[in-house]
N, CA, C and O atoms as a CHARMM CRD file, in Angstrom:
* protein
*
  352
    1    1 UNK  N      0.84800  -1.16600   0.00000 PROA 1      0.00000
    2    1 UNK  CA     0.00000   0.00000   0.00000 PROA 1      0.00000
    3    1 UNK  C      0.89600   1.23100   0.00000 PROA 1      0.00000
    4    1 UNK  O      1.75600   1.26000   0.88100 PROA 1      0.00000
    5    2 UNK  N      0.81500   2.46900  -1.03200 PROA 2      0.00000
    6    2 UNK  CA     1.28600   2.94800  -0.91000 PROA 2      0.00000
    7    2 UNK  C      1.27800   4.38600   0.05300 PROA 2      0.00000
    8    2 UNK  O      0.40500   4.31900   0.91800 PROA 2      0.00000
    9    3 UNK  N      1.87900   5.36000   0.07300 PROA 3      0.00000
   10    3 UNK  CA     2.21500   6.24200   1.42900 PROA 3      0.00000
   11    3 UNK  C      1.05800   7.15800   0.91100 PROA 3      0.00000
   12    3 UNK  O      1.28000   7.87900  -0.06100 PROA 3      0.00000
   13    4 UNK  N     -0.35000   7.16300   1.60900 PROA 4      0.00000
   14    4 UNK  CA    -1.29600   8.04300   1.52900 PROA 4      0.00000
   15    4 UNK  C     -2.10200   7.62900   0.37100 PROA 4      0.00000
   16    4 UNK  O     -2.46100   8.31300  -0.58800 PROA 4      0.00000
   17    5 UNK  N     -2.36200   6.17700   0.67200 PROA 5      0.00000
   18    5 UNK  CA    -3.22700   5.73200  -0.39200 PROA 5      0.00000
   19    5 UNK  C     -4.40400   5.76500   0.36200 PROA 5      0.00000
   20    5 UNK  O     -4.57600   5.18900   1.43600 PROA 5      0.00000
   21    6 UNK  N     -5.53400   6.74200  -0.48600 PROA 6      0.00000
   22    6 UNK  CA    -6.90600   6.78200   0.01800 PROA 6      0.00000
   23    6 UNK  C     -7.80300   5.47500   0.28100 PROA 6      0.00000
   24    6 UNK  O     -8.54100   5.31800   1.25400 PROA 6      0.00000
   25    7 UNK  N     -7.58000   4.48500  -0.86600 PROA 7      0.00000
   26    7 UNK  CA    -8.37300   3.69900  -0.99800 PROA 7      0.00000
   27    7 UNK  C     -7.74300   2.20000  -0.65200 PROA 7      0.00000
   28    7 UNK  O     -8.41200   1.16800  -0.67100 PROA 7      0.00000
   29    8 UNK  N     -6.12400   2.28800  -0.28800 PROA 8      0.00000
   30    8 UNK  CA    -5.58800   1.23300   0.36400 PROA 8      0.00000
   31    8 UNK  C     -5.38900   0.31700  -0.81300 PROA 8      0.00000
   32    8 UNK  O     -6.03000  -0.73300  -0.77300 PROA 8      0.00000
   33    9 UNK  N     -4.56200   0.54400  -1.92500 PROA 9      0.00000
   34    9 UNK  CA    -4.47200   0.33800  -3.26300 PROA 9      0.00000
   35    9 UNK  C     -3.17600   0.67300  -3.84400 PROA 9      0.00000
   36    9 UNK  O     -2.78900   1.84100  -3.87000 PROA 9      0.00000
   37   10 UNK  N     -2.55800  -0.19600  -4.26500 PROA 10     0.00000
   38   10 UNK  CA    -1.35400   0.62200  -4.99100 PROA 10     0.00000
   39   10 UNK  C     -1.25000   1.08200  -6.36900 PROA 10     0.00000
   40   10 UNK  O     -1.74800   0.36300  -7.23500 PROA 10     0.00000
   41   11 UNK  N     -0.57400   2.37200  -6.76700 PROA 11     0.00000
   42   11 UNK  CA    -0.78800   3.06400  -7.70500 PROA 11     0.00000
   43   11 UNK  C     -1.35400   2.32900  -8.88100 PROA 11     0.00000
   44   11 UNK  O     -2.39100   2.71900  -9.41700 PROA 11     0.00000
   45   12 UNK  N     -0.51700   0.98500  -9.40900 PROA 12     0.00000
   46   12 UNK  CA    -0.97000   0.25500 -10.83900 PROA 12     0.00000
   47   12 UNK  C     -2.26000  -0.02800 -10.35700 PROA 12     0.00000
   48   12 UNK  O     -2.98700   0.18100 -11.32800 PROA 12     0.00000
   49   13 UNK  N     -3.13500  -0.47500  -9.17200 PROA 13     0.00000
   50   13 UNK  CA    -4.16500  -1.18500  -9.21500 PROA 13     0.00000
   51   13 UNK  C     -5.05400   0.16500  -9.37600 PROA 13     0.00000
   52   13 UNK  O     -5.88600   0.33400 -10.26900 PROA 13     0.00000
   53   14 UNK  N     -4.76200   1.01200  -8.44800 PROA 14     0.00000
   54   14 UNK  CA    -5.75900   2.73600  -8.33500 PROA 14     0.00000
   55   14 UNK  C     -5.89000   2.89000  -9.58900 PROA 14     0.00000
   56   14 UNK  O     -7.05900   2.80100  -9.96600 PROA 14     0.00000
   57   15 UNK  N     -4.67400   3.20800 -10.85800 PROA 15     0.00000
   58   15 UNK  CA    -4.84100   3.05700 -11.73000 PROA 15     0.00000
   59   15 UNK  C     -6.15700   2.39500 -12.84400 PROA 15     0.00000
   60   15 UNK  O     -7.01800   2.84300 -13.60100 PROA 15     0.00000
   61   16 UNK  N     -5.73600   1.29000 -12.44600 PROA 16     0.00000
   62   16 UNK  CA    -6.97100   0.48500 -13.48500 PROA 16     0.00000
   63   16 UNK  C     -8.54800   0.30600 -12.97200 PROA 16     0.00000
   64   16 UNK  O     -9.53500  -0.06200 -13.60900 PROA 16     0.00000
   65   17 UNK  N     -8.39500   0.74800 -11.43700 PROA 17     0.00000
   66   17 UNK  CA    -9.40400   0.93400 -11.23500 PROA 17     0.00000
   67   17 UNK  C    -10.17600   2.43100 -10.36500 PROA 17     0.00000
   68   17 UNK  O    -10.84200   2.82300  -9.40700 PROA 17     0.00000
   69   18 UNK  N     -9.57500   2.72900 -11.37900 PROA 18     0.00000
   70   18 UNK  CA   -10.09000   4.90600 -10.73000 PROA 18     0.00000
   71   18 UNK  C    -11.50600   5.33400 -11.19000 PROA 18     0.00000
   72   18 UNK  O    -12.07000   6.34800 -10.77700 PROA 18     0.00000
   73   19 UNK  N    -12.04500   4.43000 -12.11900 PROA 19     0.00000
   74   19 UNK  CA   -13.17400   4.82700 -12.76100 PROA 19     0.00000
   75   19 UNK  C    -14.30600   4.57700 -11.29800 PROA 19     0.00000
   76   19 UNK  O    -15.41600   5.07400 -11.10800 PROA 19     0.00000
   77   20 UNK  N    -13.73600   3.89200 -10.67300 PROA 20     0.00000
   78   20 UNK  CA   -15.09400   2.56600  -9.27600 PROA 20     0.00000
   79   20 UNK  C    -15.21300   4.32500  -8.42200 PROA 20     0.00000
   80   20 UNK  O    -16.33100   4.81000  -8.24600 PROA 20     0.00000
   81   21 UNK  N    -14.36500   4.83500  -8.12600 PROA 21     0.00000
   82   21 UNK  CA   -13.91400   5.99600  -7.35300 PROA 21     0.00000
   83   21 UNK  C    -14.27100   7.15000  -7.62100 PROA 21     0.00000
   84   21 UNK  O    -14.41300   7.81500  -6.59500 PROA 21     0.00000
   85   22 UNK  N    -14.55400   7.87700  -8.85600 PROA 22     0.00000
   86   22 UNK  CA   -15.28200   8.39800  -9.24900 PROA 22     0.00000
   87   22 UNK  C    -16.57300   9.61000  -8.86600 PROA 22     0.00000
   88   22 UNK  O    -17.56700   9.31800  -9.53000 PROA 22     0.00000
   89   23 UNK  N    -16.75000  10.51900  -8.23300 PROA 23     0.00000
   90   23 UNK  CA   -18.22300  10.69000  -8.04200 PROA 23     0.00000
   91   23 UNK  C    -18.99200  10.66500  -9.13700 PROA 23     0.00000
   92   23 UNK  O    -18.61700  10.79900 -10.30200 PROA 23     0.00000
   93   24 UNK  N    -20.14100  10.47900  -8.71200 PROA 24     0.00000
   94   24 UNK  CA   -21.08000  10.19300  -9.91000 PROA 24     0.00000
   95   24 UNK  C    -22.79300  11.04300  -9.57100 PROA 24     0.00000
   96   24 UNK  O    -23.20900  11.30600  -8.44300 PROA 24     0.00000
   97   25 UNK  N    -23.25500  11.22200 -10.39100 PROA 25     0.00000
   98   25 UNK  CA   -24.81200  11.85500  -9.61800 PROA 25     0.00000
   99   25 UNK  C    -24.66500  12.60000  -9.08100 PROA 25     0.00000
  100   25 UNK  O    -23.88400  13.54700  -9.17300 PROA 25     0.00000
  101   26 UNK  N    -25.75100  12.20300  -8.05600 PROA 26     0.00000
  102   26 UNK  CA   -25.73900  13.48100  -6.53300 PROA 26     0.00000
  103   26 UNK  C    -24.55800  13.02100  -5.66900 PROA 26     0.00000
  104   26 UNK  O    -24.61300  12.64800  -4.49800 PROA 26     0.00000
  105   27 UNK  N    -23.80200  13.08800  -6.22600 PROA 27     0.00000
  106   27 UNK  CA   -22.56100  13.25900  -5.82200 PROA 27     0.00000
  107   27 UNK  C    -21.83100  14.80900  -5.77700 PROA 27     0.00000
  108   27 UNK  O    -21.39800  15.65100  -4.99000 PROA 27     0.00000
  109   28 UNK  N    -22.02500  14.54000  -7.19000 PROA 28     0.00000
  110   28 UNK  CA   -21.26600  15.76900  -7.61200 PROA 28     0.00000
  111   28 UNK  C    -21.85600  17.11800  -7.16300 PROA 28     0.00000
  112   28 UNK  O    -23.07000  16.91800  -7.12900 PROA 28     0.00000
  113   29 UNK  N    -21.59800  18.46100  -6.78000 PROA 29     0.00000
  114   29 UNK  CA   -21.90100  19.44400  -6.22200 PROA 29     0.00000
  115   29 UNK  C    -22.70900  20.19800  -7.49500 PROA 29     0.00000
  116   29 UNK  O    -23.31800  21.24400  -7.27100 PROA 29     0.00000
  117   30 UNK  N    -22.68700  19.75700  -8.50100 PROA 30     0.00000
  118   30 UNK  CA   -22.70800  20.45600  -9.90200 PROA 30     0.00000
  119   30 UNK  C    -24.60900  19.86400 -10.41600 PROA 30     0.00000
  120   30 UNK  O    -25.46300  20.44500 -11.08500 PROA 30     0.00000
  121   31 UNK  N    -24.61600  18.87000  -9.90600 PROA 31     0.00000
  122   31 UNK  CA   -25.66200  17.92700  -9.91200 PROA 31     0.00000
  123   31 UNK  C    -26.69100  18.47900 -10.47000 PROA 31     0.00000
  124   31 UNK  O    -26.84800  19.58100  -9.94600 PROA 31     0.00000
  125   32 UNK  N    -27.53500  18.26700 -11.32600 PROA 32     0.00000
  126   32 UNK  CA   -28.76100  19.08000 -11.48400 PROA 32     0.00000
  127   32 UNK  C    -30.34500  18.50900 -11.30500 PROA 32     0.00000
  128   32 UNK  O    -31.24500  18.96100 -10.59600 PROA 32     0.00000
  129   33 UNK  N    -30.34300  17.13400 -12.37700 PROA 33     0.00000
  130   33 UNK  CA   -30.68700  15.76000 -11.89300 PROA 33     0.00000
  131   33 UNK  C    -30.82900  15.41900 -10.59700 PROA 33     0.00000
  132   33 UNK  O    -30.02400  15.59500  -9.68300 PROA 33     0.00000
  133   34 UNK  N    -32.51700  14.63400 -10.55100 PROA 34     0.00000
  134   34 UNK  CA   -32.33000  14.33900  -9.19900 PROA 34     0.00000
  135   34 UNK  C    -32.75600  12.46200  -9.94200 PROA 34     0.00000
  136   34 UNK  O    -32.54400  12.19400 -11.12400 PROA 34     0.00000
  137   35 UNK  N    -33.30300  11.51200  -9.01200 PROA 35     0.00000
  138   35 UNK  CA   -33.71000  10.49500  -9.62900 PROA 35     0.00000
  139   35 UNK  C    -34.48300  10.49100 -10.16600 PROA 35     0.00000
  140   35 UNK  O    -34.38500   9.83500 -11.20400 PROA 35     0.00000
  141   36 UNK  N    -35.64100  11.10200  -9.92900 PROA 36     0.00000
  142   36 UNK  CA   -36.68400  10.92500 -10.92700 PROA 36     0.00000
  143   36 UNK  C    -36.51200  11.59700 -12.32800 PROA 36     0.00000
  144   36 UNK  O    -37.13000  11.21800 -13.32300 PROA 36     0.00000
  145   37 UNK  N    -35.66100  12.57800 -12.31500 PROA 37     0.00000
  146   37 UNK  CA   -35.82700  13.30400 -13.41000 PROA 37     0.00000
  147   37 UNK  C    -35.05500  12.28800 -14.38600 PROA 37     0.00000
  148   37 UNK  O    -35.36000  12.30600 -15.57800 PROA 37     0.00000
  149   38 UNK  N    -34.05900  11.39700 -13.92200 PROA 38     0.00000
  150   38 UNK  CA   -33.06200  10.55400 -14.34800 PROA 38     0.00000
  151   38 UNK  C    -34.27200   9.54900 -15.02400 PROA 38     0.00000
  152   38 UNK  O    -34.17000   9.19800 -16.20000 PROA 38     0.00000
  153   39 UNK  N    -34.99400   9.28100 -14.49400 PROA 39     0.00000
  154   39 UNK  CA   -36.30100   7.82700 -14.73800 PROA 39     0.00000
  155   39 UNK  C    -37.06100   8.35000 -15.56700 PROA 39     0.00000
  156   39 UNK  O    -37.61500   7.59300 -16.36400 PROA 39     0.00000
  157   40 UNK  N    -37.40300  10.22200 -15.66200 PROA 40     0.00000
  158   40 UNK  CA   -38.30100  10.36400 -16.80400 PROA 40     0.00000
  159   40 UNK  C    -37.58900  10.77400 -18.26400 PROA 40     0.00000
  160   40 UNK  O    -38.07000  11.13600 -19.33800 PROA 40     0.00000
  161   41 UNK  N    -36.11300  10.53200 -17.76800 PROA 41     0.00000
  162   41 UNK  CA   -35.50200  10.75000 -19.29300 PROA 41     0.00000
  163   41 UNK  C    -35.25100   9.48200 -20.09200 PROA 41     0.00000
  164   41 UNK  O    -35.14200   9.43000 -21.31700 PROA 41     0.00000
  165   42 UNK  N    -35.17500   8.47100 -19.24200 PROA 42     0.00000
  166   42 UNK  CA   -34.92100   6.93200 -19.43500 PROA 42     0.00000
  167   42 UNK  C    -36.63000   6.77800 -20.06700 PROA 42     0.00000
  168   42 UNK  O    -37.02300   6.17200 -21.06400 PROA 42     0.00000
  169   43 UNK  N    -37.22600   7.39700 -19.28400 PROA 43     0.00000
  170   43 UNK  CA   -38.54700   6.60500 -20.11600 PROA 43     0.00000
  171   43 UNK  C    -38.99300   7.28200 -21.22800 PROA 43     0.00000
  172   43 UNK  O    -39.62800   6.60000 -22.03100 PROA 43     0.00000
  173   44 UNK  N    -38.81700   8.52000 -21.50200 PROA 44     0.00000
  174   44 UNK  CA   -38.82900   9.30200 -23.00500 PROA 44     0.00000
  175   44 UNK  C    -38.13500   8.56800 -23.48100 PROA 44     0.00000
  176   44 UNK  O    -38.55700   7.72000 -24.26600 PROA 44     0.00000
  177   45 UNK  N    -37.13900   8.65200 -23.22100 PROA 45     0.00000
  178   45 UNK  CA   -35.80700   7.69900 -24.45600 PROA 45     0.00000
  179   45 UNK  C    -36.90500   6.54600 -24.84900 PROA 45     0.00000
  180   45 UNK  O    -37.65200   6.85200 -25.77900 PROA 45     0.00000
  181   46 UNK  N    -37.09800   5.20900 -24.22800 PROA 46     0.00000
  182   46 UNK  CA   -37.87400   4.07500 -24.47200 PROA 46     0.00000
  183   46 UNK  C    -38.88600   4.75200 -25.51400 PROA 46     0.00000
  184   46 UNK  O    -38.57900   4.60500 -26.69700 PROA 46     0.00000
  185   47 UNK  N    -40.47000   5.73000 -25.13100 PROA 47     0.00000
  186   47 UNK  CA   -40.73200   5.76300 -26.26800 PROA 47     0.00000
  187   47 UNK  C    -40.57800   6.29200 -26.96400 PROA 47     0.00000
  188   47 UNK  O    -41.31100   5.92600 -27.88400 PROA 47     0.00000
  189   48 UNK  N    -39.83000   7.32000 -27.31200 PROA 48     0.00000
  190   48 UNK  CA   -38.89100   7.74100 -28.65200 PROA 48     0.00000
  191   48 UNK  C    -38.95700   6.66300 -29.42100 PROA 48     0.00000
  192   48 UNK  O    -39.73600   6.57000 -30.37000 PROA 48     0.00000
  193   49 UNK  N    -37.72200   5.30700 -28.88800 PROA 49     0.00000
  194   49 UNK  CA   -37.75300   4.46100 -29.67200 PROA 49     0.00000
  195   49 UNK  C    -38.98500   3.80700 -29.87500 PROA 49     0.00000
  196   49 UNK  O    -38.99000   3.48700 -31.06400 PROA 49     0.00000
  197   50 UNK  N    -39.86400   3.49900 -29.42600 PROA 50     0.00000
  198   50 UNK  CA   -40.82900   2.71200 -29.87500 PROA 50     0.00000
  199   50 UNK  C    -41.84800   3.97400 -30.75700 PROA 50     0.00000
  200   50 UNK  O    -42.27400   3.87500 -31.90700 PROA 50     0.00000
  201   51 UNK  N    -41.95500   4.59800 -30.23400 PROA 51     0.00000
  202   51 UNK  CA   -42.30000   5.49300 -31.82300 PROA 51     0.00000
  203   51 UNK  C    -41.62900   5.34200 -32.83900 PROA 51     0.00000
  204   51 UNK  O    -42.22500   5.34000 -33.91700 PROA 51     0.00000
  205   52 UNK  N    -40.50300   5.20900 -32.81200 PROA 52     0.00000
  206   52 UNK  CA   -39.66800   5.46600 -34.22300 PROA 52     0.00000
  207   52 UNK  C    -39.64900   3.61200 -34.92300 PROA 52     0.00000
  208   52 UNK  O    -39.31500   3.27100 -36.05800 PROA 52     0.00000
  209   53 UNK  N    -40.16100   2.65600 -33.69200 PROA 53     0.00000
  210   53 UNK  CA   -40.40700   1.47000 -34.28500 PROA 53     0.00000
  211   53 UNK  C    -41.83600   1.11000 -35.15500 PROA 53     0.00000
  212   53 UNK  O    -42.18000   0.33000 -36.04300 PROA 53     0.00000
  213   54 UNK  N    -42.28700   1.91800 -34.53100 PROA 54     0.00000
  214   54 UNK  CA   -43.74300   2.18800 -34.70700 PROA 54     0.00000
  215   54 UNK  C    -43.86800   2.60000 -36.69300 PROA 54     0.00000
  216   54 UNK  O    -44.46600   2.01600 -37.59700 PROA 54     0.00000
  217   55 UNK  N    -42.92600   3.93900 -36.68000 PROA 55     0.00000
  218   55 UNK  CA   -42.88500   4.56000 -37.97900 PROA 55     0.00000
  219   55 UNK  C    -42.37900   3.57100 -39.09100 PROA 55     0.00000
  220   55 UNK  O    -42.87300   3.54100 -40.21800 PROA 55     0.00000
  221   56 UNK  N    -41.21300   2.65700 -38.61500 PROA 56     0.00000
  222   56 UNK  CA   -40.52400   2.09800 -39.36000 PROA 56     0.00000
  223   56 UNK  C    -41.75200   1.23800 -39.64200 PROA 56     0.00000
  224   56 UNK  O    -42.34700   1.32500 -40.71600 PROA 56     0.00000
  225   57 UNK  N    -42.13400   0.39300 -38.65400 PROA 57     0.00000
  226   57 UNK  CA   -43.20600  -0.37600 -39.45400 PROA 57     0.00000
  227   57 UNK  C    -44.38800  -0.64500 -39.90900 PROA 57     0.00000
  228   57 UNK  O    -44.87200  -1.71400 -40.28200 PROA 57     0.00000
  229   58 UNK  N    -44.91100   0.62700 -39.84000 PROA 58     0.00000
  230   58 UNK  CA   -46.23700   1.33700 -40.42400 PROA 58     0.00000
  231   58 UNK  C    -46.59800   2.70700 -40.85600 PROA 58     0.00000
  232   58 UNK  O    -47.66100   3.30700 -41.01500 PROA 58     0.00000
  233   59 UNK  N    -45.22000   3.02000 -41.00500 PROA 59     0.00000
  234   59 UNK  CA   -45.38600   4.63700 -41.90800 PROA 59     0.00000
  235   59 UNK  C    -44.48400   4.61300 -42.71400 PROA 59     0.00000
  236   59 UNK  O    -44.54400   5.39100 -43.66600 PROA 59     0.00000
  237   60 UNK  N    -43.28200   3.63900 -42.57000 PROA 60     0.00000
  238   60 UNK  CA   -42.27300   4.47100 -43.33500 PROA 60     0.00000
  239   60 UNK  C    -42.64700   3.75700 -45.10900 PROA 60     0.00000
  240   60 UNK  O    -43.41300   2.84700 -45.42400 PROA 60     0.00000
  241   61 UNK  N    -41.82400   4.54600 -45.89100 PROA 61     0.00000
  242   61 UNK  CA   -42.44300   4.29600 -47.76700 PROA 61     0.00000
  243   61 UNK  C    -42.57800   2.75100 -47.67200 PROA 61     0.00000
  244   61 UNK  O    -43.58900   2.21000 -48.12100 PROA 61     0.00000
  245   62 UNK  N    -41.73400   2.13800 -47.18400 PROA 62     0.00000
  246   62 UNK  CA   -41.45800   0.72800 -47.30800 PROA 62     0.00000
  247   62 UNK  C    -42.67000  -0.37700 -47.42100 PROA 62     0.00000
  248   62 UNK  O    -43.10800  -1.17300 -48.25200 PROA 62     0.00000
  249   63 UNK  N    -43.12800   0.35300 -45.17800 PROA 63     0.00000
  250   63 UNK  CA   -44.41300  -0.48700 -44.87100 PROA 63     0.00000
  251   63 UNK  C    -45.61800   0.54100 -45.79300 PROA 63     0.00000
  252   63 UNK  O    -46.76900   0.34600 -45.40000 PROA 63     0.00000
  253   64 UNK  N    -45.56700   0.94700 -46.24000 PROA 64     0.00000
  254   64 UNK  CA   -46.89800   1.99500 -47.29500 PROA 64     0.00000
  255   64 UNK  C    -47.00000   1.06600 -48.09000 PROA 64     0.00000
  256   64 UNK  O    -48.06100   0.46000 -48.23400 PROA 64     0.00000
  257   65 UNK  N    -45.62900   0.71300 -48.92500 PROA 65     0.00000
  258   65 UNK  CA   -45.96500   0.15400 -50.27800 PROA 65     0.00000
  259   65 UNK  C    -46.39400  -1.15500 -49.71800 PROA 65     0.00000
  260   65 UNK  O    -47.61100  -1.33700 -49.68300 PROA 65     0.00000
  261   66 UNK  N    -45.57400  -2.15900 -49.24800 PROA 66     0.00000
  262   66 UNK  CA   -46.21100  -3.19100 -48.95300 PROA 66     0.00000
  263   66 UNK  C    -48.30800  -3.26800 -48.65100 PROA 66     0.00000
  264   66 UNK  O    -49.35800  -3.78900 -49.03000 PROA 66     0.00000
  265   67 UNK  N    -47.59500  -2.15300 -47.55500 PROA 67     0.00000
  266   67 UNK  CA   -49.80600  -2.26700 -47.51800 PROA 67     0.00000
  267   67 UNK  C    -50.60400  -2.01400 -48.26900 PROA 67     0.00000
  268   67 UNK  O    -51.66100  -2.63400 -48.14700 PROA 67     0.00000
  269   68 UNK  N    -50.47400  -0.86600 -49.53600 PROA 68     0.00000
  270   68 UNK  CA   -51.12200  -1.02100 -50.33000 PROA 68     0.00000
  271   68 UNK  C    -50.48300  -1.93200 -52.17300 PROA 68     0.00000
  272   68 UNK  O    -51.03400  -1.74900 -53.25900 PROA 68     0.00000
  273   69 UNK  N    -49.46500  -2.67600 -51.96200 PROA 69     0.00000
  274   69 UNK  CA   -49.13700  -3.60000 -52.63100 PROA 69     0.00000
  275   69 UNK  C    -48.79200  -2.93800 -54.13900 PROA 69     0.00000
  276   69 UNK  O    -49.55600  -2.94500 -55.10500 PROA 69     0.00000
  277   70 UNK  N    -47.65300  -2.45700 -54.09400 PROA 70     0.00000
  278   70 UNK  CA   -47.00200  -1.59300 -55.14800 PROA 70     0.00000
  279   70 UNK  C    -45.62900  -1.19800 -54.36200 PROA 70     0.00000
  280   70 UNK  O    -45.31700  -1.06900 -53.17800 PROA 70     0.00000
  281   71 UNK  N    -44.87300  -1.05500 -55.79500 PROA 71     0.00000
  282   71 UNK  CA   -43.23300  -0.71100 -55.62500 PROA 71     0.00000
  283   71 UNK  C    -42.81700   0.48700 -54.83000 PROA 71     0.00000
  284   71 UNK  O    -43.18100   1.62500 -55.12800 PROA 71     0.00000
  285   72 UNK  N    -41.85300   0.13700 -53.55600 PROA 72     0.00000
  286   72 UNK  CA   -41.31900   1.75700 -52.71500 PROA 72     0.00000
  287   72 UNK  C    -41.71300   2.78000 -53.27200 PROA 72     0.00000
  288   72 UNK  O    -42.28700   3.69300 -52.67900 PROA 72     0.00000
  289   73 UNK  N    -41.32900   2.75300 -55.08600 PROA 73     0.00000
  290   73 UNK  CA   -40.73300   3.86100 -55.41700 PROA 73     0.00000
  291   73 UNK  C    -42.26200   4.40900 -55.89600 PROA 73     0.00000
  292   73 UNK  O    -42.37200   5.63000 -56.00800 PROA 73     0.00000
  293   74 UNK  N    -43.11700   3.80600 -56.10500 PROA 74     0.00000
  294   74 UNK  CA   -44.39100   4.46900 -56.40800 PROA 74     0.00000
  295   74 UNK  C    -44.59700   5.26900 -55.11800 PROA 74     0.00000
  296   74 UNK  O    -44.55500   6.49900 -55.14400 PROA 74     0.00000
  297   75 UNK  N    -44.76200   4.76200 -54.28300 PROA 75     0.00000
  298   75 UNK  CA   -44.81500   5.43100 -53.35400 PROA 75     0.00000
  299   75 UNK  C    -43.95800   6.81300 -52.87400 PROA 75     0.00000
  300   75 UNK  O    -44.49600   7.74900 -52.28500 PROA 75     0.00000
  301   76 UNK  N    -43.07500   6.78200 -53.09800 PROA 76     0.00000
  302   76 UNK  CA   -41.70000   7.61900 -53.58100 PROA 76     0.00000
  303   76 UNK  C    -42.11200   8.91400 -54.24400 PROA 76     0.00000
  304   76 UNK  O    -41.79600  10.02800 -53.82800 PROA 76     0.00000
  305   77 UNK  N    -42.88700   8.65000 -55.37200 PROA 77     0.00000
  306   77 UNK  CA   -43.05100   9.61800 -56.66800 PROA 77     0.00000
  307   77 UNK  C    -44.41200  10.07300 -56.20600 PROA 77     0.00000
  308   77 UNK  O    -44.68200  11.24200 -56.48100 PROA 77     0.00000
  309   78 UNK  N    -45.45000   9.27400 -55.46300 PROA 78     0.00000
  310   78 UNK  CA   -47.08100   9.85300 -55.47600 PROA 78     0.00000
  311   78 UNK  C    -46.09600  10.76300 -53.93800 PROA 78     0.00000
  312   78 UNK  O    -47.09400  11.40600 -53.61400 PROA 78     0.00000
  313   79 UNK  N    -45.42000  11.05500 -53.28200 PROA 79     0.00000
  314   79 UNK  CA   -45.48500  11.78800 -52.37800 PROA 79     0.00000
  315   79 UNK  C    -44.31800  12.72700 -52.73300 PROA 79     0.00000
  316   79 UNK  O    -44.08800  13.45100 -51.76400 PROA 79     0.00000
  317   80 UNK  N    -43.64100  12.93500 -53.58900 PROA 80     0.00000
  318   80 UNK  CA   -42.79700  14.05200 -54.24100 PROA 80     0.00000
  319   80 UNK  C    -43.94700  14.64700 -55.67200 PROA 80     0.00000
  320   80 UNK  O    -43.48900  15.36500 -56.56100 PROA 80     0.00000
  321   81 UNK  N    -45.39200  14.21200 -55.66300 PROA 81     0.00000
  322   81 UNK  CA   -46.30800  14.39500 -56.33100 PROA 81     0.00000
  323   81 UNK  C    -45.57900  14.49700 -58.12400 PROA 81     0.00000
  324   81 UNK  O    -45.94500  15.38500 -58.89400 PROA 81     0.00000
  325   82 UNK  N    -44.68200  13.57700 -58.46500 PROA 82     0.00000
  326   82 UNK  CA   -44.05100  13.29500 -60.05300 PROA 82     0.00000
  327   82 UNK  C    -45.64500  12.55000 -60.61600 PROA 82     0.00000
  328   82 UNK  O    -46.25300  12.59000 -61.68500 PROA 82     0.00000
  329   83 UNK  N    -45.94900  11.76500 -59.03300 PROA 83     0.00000
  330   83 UNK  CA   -47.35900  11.17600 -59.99300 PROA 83     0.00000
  331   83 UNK  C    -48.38600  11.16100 -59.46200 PROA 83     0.00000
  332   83 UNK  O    -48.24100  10.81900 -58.28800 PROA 83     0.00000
  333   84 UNK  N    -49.54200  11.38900 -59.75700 PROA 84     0.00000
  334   84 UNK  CA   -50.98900  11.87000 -58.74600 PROA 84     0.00000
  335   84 UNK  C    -50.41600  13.19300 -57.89400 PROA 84     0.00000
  336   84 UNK  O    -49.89900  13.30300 -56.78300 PROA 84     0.00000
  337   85 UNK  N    -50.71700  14.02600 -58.82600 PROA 85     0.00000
  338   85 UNK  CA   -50.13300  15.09600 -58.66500 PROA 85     0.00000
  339   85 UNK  C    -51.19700  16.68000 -58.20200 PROA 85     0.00000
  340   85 UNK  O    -50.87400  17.71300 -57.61500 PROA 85     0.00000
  341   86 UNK  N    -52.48500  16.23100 -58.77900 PROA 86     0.00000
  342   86 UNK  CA   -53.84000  16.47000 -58.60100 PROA 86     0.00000
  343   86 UNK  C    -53.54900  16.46600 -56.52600 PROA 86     0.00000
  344   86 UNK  O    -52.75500  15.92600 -55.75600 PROA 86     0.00000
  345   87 UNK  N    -54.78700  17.44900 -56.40300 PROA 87     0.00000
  346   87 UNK  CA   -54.87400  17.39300 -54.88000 PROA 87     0.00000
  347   87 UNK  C    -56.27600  15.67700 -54.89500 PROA 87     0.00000
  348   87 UNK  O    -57.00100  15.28800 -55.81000 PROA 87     0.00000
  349   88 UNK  N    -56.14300  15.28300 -53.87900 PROA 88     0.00000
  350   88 UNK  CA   -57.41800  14.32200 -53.73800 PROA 88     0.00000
  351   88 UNK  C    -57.53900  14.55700 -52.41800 PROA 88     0.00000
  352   88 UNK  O    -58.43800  14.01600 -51.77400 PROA 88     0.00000
C-alpha cells in the first residue's frame, strides 16, 4: 500500500481501477438531476424508440408500399407528387 493511499491500493491497481472511485450523480456538487428526473428521461428515451419502431413499421415508404401492394418507389413519386399530382 502505498504512502497516503486513500483507498488502500497501490498506484498500478488505483490506476486500473479509478473509474469505481469516481463521483457520480448526486454526488457531484454540480448535480442538477435528481432520480426521478433521471427515470423520466430513461422513459422518453424508451418511447422515442418505440415510436420510431412504430414509424418504421407502419409509416415508413417501405411499410406503405407493402400495404397497399405496389413498388417503394411508387410510393416515392405519389409523395414528391411526379405522380398523382392532382390534390385528392
Amino acid at each position: 500500500m502505498g504512502r497516503g493511499s486513500k483507498h488502500g491500493l497501490h498506484r498500478d491497481e488505483w490506476q486500473q481501477r479509478r473509474t469505481e472511485f469516481v463521483a457520480r450523480g448526486l454526488e457531484l456538487p454540480q448535480s442538477k438531476l435528481i432520480p426521478l428526473d433521471i427515470a423520466a428521461i430513461r422513459s422518453a428515451a424508451r418511447q422515442r424508440e418505440s415510436l420510431r419502431q412504430h414509424i418504421r413499421e407502419k409509416l415508413s415508404n417501405e411499410a406503405l408500399a407493402k400495404q397497399f401492394n405496389v413498388h417503394v418507389r411508387t410510393v416515392e413519386k405519389v409523395l414528391s407528387r411526379e405522380t398523382w399530382s392532382q390534390e385528392v
